[in-house]
CHARMM internal coordinates of N, CA and C (Angstrom, degrees):
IC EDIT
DIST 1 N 1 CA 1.4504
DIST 1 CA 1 C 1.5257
ANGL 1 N 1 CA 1 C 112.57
DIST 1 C 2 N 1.1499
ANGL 1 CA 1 C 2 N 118.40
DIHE 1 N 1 CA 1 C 2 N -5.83
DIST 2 N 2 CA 1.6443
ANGL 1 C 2 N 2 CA 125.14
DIHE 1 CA 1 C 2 N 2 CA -153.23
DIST 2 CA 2 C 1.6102
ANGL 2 N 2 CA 2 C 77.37
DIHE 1 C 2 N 2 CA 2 C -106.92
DIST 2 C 3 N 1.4073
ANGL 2 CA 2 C 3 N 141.26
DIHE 2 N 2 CA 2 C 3 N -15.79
DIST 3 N 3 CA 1.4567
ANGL 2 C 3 N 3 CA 117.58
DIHE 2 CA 2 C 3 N 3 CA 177.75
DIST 3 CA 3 C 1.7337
ANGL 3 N 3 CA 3 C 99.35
DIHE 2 C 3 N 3 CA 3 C -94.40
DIST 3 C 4 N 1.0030
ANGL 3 CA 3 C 4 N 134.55
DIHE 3 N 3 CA 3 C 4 N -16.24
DIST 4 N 4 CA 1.4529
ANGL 3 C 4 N 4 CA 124.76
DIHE 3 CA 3 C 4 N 4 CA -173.39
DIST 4 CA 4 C 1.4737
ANGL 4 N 4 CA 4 C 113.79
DIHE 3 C 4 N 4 CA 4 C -67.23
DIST 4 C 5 N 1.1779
ANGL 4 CA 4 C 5 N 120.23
DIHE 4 N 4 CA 4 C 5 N -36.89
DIST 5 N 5 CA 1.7998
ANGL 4 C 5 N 5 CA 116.14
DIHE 4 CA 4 C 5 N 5 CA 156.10
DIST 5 CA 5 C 1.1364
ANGL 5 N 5 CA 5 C 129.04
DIHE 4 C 5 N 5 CA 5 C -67.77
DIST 5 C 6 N 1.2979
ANGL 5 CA 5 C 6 N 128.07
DIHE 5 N 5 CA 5 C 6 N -1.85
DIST 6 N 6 CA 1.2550
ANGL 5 C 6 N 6 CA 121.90
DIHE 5 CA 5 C 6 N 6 CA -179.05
DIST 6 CA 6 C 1.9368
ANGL 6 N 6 CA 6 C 103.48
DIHE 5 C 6 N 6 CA 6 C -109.42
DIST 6 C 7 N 1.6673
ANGL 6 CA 6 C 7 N 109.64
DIHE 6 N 6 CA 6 C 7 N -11.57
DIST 7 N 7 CA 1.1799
ANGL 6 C 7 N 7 CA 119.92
DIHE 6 CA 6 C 7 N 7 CA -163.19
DIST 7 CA 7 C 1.8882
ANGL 7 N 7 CA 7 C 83.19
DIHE 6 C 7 N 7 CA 7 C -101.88
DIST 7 C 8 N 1.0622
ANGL 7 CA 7 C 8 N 123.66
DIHE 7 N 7 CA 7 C 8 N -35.88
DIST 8 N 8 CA 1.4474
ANGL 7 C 8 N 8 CA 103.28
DIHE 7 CA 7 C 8 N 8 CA 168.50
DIST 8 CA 8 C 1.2538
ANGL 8 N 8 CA 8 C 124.51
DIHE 7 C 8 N 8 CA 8 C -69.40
DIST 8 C 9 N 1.3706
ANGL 8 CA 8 C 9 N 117.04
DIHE 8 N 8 CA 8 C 9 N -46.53
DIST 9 N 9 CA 1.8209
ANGL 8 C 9 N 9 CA 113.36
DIHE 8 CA 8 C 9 N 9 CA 169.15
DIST 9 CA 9 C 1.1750
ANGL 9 N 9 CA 9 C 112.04
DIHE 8 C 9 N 9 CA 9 C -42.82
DIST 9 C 10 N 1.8543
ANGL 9 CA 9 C 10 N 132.80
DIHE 9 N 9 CA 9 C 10 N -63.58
DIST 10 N 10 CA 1.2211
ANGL 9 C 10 N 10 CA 128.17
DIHE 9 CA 9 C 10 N 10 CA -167.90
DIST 10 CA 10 C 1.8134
ANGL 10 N 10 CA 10 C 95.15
DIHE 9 C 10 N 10 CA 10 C -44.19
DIST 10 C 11 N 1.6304
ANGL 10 CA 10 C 11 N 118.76
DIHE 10 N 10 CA 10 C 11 N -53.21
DIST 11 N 11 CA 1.0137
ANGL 10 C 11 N 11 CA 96.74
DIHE 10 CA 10 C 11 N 11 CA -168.66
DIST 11 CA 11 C 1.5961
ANGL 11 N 11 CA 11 C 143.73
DIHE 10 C 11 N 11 CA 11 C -49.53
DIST 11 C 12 N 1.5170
ANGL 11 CA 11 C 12 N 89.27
DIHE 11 N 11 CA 11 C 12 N -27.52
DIST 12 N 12 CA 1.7502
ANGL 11 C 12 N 12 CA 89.79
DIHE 11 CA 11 C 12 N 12 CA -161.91
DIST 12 CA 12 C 1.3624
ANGL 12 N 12 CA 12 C 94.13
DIHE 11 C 12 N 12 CA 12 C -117.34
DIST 12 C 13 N 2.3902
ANGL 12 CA 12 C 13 N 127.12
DIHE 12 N 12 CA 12 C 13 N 26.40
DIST 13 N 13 CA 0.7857
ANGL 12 C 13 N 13 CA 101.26
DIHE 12 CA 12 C 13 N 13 CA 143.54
DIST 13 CA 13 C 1.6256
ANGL 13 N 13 CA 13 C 107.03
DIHE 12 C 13 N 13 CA 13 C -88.95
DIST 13 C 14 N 1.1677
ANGL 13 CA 13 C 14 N 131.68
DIHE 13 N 13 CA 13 C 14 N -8.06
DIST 14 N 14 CA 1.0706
ANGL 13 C 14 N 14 CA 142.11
DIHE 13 CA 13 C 14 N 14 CA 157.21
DIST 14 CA 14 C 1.4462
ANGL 14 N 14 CA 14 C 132.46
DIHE 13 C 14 N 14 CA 14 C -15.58
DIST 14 C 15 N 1.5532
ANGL 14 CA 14 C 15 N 92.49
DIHE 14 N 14 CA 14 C 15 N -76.16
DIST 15 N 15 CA 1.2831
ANGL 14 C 15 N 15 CA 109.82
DIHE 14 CA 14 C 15 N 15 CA -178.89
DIST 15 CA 15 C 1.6091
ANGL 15 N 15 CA 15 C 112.03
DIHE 14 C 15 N 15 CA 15 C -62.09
DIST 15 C 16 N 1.6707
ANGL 15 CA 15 C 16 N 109.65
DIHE 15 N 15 CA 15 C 16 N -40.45
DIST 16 N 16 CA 1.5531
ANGL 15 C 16 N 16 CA 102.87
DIHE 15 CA 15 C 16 N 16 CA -178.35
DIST 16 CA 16 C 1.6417
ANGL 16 N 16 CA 16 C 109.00
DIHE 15 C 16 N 16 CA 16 C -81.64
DIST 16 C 17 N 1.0780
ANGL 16 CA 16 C 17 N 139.25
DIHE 16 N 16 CA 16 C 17 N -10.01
DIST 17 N 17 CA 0.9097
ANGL 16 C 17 N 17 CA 131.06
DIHE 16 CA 16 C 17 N 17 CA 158.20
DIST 17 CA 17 C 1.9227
ANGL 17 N 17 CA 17 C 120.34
DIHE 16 C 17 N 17 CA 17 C -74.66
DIST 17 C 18 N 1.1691
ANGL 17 CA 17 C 18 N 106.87
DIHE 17 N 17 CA 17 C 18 N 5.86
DIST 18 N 18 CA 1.6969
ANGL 17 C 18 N 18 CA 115.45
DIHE 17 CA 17 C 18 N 18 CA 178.08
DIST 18 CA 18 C 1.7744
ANGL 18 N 18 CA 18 C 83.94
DIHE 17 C 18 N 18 CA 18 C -108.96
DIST 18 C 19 N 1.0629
ANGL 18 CA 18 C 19 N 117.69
DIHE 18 N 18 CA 18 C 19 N -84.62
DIST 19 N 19 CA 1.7870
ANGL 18 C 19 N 19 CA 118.51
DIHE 18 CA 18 C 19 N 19 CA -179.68
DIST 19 CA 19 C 1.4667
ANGL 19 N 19 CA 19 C 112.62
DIHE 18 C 19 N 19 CA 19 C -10.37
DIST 19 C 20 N 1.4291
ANGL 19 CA 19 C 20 N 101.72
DIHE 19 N 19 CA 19 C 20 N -54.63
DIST 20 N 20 CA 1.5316
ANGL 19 C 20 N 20 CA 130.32
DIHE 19 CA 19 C 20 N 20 CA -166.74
DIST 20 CA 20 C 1.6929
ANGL 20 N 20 CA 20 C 95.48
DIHE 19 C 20 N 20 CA 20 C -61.44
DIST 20 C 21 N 1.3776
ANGL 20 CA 20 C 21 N 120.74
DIHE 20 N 20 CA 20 C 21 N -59.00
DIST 21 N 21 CA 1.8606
ANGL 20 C 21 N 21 CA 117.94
DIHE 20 CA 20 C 21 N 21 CA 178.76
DIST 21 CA 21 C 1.4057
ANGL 21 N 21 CA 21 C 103.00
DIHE 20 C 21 N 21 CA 21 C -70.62
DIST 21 C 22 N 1.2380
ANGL 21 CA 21 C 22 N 132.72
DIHE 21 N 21 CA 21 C 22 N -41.81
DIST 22 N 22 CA 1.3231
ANGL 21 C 22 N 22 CA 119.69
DIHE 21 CA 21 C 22 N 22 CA 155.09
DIST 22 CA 22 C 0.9458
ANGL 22 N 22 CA 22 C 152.74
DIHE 21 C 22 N 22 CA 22 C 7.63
DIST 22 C 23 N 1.3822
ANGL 22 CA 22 C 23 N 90.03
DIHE 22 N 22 CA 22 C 23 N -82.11
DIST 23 N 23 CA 2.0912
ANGL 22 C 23 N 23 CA 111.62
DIHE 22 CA 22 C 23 N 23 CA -179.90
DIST 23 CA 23 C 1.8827
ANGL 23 N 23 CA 23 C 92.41
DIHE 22 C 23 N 23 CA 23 C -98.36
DIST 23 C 24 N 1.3373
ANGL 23 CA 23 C 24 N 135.93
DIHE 23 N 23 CA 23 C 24 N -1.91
DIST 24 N 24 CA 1.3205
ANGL 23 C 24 N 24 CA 119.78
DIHE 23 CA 23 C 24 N 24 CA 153.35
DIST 24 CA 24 C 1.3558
ANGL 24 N 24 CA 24 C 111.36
DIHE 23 C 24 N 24 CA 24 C -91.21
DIST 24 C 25 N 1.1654
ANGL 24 CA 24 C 25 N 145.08
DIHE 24 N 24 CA 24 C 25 N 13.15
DIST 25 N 25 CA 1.0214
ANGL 24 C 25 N 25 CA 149.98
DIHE 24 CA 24 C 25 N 25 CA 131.63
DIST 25 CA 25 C 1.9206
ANGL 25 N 25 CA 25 C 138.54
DIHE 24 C 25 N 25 CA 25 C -57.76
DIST 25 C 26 N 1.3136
ANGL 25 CA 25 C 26 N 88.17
DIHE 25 N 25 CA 25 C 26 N -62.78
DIST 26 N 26 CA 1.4499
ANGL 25 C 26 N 26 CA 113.23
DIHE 25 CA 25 C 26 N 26 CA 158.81
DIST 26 CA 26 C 1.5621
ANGL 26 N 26 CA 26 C 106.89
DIHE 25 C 26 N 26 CA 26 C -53.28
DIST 26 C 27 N 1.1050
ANGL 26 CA 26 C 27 N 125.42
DIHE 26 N 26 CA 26 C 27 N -54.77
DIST 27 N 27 CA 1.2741
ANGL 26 C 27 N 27 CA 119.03
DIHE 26 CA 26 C 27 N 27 CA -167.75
DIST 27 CA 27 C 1.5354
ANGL 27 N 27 CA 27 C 117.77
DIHE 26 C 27 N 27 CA 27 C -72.56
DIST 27 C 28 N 1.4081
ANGL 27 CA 27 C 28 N 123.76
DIHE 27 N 27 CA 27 C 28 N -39.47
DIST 28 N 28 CA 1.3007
ANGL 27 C 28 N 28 CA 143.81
DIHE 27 CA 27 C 28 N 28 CA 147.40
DIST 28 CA 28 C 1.5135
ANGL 28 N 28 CA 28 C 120.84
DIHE 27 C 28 N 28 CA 28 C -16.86
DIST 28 C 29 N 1.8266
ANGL 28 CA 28 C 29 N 86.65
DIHE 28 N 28 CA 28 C 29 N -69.53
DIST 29 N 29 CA 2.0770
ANGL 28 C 29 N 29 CA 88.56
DIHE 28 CA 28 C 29 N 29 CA 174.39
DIST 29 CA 29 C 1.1702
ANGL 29 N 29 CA 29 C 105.59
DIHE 28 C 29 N 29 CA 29 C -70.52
DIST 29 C 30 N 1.6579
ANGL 29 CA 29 C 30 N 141.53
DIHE 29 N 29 CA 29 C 30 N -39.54
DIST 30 N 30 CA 1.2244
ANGL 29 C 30 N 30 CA 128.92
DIHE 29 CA 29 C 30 N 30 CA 163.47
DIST 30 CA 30 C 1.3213
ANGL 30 N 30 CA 30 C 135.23
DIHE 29 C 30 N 30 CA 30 C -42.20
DIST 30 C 31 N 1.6329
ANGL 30 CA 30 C 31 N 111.92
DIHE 30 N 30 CA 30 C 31 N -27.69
DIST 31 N 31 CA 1.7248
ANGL 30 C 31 N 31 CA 105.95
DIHE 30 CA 30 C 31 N 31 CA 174.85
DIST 31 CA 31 C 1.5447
ANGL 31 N 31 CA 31 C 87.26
DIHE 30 C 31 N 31 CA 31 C -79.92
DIST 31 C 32 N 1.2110
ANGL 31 CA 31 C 32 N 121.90
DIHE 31 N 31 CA 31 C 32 N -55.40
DIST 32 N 32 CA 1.5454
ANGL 31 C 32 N 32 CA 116.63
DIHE 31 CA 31 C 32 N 32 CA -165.55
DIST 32 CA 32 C 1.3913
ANGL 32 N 32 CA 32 C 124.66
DIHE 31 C 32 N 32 CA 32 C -34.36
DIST 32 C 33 N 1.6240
ANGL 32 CA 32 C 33 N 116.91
DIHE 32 N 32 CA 32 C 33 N -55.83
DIST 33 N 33 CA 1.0485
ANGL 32 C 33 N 33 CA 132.69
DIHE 32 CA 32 C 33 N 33 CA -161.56
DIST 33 CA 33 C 1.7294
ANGL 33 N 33 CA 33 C 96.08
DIHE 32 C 33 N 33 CA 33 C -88.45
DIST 33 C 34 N 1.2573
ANGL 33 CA 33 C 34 N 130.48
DIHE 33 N 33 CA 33 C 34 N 12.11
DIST 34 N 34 CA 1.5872
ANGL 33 C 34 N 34 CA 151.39
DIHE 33 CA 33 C 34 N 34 CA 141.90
DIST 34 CA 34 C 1.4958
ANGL 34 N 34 CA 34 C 133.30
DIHE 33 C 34 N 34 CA 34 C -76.86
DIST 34 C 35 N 1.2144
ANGL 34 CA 34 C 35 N 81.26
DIHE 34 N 34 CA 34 C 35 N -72.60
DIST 35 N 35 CA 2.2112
ANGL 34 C 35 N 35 CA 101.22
DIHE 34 CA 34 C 35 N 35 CA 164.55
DIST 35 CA 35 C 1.1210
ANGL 35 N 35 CA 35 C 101.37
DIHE 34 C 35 N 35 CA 35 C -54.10
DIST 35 C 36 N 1.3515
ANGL 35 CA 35 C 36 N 119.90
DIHE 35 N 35 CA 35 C 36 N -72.51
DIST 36 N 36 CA 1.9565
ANGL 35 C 36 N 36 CA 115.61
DIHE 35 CA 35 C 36 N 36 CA -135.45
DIST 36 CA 36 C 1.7136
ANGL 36 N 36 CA 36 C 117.55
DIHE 35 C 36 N 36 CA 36 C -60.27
DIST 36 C 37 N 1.1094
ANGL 36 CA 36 C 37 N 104.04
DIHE 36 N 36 CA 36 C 37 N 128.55
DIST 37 N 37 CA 1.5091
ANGL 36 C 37 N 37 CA 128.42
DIHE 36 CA 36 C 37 N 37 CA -157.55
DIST 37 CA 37 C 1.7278
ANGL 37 N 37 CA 37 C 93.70
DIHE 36 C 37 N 37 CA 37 C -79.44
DIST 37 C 38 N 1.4253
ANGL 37 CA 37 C 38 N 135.00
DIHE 37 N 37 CA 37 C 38 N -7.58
DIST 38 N 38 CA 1.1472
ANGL 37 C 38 N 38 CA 132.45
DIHE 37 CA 37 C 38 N 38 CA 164.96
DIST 38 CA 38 C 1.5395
ANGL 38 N 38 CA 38 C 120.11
DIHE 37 C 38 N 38 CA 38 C -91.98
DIST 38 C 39 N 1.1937
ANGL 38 CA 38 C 39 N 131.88
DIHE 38 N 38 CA 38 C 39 N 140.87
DIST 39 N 39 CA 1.6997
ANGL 38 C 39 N 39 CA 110.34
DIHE 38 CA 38 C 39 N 39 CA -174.66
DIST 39 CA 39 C 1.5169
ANGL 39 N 39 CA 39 C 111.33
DIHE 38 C 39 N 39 CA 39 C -76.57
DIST 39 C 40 N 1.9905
ANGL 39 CA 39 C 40 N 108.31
DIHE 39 N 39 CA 39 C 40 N -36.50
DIST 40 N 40 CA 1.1944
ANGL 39 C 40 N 40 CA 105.55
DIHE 39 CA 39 C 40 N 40 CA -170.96
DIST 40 CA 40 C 1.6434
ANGL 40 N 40 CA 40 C 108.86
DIHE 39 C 40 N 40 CA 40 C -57.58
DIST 40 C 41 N 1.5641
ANGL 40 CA 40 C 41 N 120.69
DIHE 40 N 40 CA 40 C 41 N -33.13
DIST 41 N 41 CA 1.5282
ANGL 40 C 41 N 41 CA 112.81
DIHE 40 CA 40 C 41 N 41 CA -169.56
DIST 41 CA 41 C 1.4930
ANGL 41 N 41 CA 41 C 93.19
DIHE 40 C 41 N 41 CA 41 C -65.88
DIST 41 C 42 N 0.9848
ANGL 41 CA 41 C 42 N 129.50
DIHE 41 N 41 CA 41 C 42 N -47.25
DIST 42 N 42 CA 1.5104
ANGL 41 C 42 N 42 CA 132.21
DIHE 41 CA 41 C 42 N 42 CA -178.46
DIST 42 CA 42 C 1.1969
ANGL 42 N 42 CA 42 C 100.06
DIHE 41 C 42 N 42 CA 42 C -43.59
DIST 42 C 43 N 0.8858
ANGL 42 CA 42 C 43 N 136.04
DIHE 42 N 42 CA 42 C 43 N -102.62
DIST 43 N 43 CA 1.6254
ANGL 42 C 43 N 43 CA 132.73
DIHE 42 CA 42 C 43 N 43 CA 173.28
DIST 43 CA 43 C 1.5153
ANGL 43 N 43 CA 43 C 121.38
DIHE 42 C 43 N 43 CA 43 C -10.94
DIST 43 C 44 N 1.1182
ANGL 43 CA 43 C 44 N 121.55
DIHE 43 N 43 CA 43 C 44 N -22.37
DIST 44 N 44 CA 1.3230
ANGL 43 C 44 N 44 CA 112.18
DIHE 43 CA 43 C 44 N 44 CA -154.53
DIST 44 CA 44 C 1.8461
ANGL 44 N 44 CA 44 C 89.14
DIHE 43 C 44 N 44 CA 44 C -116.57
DIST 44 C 45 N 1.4829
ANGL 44 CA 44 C 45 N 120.04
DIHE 44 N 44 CA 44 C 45 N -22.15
DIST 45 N 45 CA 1.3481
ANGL 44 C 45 N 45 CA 113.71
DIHE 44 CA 44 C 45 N 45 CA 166.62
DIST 45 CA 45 C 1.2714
ANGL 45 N 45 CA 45 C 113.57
DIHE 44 C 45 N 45 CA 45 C -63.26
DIST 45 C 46 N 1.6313
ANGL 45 CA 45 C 46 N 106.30
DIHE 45 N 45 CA 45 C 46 N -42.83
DIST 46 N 46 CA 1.7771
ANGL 45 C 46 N 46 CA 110.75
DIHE 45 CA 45 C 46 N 46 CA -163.14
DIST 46 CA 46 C 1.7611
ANGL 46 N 46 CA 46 C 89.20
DIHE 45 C 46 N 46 CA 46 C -61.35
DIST 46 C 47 N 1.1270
ANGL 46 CA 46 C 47 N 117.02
DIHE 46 N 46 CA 46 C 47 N -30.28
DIST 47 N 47 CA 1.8264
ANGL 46 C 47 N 47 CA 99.20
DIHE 46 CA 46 C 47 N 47 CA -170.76
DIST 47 CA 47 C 1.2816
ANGL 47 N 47 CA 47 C 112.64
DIHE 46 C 47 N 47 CA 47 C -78.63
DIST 47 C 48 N 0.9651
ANGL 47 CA 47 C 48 N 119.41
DIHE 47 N 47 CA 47 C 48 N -29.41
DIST 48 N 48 CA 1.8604
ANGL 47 C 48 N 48 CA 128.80
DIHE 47 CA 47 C 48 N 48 CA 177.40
DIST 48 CA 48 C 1.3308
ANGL 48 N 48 CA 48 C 93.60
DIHE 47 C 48 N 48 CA 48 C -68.95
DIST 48 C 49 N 1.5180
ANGL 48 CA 48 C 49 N 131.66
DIHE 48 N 48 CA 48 C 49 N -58.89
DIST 49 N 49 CA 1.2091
ANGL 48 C 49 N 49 CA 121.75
DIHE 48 CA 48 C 49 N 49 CA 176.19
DIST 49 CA 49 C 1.8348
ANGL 49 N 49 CA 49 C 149.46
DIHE 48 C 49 N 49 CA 49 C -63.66
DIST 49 C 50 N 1.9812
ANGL 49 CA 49 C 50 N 83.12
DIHE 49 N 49 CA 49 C 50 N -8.74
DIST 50 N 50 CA 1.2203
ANGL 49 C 50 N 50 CA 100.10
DIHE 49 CA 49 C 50 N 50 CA 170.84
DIST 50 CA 50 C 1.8256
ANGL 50 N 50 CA 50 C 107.50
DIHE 49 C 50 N 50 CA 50 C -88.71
DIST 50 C 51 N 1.3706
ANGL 50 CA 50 C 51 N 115.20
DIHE 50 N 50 CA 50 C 51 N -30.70
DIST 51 N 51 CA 1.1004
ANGL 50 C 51 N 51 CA 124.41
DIHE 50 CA 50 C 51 N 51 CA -168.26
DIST 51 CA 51 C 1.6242
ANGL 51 N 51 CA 51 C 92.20
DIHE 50 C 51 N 51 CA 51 C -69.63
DIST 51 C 52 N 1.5308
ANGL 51 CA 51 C 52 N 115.53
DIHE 51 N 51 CA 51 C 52 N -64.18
DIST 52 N 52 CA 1.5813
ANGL 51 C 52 N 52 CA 108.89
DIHE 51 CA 51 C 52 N 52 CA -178.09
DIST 52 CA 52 C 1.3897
ANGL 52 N 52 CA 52 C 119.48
DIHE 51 C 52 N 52 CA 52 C -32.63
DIST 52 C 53 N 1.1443
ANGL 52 CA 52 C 53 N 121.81
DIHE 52 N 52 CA 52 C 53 N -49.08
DIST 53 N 53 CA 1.7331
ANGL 52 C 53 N 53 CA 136.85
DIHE 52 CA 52 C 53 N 53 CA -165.95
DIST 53 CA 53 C 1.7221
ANGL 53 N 53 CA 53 C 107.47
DIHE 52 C 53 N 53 CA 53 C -79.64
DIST 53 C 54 N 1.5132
ANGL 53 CA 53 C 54 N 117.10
DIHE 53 N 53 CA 53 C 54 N -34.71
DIST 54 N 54 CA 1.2641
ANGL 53 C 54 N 54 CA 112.67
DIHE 53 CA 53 C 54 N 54 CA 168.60
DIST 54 CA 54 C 1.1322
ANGL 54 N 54 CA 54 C 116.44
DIHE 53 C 54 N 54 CA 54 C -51.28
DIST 54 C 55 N 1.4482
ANGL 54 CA 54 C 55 N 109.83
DIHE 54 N 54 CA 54 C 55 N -64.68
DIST 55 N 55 CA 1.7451
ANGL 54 C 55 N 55 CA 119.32
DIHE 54 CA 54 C 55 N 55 CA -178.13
DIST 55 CA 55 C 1.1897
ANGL 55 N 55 CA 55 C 129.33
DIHE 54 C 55 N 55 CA 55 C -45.92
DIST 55 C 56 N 1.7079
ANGL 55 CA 55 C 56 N 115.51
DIHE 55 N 55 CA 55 C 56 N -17.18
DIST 56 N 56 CA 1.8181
ANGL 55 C 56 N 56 CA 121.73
DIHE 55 CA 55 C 56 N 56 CA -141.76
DIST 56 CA 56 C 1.3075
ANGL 56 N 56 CA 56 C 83.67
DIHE 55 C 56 N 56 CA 56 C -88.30
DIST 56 C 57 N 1.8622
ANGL 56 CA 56 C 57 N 115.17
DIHE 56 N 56 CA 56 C 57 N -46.12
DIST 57 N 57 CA 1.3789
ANGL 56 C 57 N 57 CA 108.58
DIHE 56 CA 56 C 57 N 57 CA -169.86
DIST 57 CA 57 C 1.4791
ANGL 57 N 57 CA 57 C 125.74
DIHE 56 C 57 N 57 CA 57 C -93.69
END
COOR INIT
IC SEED 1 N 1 CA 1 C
IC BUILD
């Protein structure tokens, strides 16, 4: 029983460390698909970024 608390922490430091690359991800293609001075990169963030946001939910 003495491993089941330590097997939940790893988990849910886990999980916030996945959340955590996540939304620095998300946020990334969002400046990109903002900034980038080319349209095609523009375009091509908004799809990575539409694809990211489909999946999350």
């Amino acid at each position: 029983m003495n491993t089941l608390p330590a097997l939940l922490a790893s988990g849910a430091a886990l999980a916030g460390i996945t959340r955590t690359v996540q939304t620095i991800a998300v946020l990334t293609l969002t400046a990109v698909s903002v900034l980038a001075r080319k349209p095609q990169r523009r375009r091509d963030a908004r799809r990575a970024l539409a694809l990211l946001l489909r999946r999350r939910f």
